[in-house]
Backbone atoms as SQL, in Angstrom:
CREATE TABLE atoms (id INTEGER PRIMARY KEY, chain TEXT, resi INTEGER, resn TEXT, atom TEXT, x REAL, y REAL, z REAL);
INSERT INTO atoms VALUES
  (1, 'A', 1, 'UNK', 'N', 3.352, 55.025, -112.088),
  (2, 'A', 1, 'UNK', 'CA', 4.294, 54.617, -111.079),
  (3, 'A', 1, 'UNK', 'C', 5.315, 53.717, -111.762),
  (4, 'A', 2, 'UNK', 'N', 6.748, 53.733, -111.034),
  (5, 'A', 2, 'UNK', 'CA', 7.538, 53.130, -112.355),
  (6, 'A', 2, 'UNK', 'C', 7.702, 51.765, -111.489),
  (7, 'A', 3, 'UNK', 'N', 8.103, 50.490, -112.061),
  (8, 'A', 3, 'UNK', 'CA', 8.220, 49.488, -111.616),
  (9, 'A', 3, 'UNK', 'C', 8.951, 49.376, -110.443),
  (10, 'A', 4, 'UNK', 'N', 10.009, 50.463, -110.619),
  (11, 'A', 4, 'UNK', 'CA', 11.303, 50.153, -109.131),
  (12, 'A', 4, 'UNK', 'C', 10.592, 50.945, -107.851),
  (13, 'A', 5, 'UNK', 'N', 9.724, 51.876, -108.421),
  (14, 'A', 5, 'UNK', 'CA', 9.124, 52.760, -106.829),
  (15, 'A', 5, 'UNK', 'C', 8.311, 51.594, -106.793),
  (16, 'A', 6, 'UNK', 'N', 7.523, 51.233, -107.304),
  (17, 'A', 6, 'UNK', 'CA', 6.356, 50.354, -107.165),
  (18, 'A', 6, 'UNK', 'C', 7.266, 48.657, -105.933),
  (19, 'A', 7, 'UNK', 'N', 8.136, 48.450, -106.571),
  (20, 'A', 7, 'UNK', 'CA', 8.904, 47.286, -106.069),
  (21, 'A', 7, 'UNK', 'C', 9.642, 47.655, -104.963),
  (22, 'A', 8, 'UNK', 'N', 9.886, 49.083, -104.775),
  (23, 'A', 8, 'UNK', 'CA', 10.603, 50.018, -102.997),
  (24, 'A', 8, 'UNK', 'C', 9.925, 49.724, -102.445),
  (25, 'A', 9, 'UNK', 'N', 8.233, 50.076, -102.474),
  (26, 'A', 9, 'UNK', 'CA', 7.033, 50.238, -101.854),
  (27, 'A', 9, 'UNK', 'C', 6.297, 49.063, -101.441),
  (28, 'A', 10, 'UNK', 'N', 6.709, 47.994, -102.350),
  (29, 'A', 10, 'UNK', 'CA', 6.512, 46.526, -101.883),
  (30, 'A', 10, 'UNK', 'C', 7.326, 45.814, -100.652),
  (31, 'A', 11, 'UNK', 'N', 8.526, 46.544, -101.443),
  (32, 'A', 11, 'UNK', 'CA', 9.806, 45.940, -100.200),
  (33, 'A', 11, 'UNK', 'C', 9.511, 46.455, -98.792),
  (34, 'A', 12, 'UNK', 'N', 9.029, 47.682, -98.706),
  (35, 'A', 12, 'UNK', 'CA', 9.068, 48.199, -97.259),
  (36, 'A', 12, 'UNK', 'C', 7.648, 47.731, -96.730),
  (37, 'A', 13, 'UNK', 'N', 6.620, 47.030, -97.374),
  (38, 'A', 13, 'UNK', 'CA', 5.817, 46.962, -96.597),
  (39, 'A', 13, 'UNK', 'C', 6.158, 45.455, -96.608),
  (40, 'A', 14, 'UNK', 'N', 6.805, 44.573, -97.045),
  (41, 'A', 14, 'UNK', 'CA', 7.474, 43.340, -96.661),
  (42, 'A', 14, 'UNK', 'C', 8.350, 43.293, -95.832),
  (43, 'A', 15, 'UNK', 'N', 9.207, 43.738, -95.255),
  (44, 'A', 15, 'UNK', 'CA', 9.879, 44.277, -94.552),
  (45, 'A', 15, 'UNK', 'C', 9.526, 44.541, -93.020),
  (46, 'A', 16, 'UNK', 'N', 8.670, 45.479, -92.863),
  (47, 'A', 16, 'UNK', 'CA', 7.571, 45.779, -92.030),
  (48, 'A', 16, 'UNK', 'C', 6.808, 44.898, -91.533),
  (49, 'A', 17, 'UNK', 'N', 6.587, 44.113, -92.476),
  (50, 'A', 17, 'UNK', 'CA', 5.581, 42.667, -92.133),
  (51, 'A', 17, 'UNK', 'C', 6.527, 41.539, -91.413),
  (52, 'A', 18, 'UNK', 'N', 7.603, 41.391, -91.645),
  (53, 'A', 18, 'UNK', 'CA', 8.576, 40.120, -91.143),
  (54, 'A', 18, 'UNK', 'C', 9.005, 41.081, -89.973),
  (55, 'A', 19, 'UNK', 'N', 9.229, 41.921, -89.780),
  (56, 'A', 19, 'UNK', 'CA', 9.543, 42.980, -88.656),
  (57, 'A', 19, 'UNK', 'C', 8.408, 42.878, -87.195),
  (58, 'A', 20, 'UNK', 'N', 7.442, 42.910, -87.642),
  (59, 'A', 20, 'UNK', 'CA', 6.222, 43.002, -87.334),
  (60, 'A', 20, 'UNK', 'C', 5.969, 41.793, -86.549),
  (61, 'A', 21, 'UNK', 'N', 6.101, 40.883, -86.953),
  (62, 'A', 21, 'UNK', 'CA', 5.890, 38.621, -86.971),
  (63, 'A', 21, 'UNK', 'C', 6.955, 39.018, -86.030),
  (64, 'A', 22, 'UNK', 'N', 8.530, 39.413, -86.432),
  (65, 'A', 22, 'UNK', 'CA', 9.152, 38.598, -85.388),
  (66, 'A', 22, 'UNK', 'C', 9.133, 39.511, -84.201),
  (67, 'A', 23, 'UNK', 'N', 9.217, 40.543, -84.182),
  (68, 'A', 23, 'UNK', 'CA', 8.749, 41.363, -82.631),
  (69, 'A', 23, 'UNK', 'C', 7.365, 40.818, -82.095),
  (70, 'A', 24, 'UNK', 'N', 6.627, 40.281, -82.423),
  (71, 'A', 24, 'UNK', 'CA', 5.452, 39.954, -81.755),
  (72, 'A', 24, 'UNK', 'C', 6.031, 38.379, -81.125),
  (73, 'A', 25, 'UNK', 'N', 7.054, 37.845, -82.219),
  (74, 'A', 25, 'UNK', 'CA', 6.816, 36.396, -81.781),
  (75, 'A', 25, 'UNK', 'C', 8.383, 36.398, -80.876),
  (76, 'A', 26, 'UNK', 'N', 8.913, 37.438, -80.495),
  (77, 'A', 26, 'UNK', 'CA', 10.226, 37.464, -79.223),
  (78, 'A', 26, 'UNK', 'C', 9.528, 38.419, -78.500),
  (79, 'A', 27, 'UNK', 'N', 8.309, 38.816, -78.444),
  (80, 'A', 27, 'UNK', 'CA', 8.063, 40.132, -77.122),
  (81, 'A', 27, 'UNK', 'C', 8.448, 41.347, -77.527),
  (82, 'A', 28, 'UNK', 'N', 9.250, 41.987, -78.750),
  (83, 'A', 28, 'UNK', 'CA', 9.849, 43.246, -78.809),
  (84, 'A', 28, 'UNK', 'C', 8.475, 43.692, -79.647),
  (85, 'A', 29, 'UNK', 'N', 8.280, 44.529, -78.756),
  (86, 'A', 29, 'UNK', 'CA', 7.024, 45.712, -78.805),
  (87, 'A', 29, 'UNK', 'C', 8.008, 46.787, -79.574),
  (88, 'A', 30, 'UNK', 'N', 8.623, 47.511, -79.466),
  (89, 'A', 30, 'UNK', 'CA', 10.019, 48.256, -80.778),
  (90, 'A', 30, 'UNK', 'C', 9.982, 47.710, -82.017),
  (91, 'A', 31, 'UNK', 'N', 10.134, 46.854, -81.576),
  (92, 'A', 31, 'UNK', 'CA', 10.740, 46.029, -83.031),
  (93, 'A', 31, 'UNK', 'C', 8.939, 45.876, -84.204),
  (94, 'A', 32, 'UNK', 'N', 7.953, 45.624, -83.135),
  (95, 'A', 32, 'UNK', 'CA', 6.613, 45.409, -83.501),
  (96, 'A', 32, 'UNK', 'C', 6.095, 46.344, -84.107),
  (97, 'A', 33, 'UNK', 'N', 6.411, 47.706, -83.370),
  (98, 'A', 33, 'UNK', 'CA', 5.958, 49.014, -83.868),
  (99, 'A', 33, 'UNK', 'C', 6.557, 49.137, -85.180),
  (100, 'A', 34, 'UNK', 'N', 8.008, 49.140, -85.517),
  (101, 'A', 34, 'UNK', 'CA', 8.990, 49.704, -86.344),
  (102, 'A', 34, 'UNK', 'C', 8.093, 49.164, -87.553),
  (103, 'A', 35, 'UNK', 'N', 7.724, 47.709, -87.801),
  (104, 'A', 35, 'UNK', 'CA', 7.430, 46.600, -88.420),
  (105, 'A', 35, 'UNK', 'C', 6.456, 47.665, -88.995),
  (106, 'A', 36, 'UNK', 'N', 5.371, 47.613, -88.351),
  (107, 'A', 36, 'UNK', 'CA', 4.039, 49.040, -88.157),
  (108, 'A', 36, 'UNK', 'C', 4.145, 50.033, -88.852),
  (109, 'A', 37, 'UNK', 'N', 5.615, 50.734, -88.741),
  (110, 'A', 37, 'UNK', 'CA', 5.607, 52.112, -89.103),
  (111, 'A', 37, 'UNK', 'C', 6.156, 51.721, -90.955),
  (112, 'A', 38, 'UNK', 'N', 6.773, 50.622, -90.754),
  (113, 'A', 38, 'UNK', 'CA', 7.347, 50.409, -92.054),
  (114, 'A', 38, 'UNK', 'C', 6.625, 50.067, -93.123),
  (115, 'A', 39, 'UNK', 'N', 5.573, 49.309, -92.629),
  (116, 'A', 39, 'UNK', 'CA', 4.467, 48.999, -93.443),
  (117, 'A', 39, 'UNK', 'C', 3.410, 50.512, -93.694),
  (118, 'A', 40, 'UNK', 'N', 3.666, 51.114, -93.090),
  (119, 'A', 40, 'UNK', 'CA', 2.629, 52.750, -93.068),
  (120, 'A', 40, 'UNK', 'C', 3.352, 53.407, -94.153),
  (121, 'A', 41, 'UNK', 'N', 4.664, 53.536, -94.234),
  (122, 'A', 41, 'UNK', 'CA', 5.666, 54.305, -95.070),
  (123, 'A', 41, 'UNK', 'C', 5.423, 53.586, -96.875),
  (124, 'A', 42, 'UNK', 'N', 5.212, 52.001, -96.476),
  (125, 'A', 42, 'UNK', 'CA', 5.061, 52.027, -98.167),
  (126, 'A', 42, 'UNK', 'C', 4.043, 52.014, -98.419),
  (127, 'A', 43, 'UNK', 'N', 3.026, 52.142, -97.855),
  (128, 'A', 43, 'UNK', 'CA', 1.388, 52.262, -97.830),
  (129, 'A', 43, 'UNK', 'C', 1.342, 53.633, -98.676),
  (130, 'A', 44, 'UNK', 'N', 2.045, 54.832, -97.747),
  (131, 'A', 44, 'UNK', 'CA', 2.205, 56.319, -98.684),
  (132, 'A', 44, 'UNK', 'C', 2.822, 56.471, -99.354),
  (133, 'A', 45, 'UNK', 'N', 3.849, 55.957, -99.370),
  (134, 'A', 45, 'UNK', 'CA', 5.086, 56.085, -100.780),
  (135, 'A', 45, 'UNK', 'C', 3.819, 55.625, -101.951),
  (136, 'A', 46, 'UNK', 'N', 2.999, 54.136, -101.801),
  (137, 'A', 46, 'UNK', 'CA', 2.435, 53.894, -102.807),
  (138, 'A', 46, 'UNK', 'C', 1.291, 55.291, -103.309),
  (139, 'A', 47, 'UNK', 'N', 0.330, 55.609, -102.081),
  (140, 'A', 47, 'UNK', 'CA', -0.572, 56.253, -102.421),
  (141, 'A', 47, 'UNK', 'C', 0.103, 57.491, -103.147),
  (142, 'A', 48, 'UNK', 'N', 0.960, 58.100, -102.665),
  (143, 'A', 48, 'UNK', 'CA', 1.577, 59.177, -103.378),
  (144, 'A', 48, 'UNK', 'C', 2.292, 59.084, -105.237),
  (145, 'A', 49, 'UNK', 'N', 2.339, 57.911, -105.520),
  (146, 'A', 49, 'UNK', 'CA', 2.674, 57.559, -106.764),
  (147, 'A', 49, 'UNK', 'C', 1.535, 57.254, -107.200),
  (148, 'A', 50, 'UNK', 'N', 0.319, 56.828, -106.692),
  (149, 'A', 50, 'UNK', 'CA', -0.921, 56.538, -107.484),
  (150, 'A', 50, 'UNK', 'C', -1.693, 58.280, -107.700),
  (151, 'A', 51, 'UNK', 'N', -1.466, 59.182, -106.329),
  (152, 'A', 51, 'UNK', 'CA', -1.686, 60.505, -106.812),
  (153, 'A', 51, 'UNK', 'C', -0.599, 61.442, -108.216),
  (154, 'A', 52, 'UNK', 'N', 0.406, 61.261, -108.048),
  (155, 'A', 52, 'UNK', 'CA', 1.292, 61.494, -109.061),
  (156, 'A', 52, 'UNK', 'C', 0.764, 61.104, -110.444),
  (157, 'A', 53, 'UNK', 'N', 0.578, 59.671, -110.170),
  (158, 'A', 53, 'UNK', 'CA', 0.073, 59.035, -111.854),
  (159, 'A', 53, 'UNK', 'C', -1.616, 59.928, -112.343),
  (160, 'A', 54, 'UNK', 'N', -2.139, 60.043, -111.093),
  (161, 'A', 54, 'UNK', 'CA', -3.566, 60.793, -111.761),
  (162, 'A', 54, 'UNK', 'C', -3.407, 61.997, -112.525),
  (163, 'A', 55, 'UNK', 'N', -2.286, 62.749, -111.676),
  (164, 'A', 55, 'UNK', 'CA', -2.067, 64.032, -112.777),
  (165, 'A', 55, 'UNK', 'C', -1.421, 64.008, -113.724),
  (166, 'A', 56, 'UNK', 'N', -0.411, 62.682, -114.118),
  (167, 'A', 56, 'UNK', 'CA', 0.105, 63.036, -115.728),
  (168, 'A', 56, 'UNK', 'C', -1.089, 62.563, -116.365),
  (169, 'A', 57, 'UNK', 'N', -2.386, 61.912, -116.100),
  (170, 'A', 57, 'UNK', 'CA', -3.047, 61.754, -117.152),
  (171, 'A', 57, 'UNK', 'C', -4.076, 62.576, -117.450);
């Protein structure tokens, strides 16, 4: 996995997480989910680069 996917995949599940905090802490259930979904997206972006890396080796 190269450092910058690795550091995308960080960002979006950071992202997701402050997304997440502040829809819970104003009531936006949207905004809570999004937070949710964003953190799910770099969850697979990661797993999919850790499957990638198994087959070049």
């Amino acid at each position: 996995m190269s450092t910058s996917d690795k550091a995308e995949n960080t960002a979006d599940k950071i992202k997701g997480k402050v997304k997440e905090t502040v829809g819970k802490a104003v009531g936006n259930e949207r905004l809570e989910a999004e937070g949710k979904t964003d953190q799910a997206k770099g969850d697979l972006k990661q797993a999919g680069e850790h499957v990638k890396d198994a087959f070049k080796h």
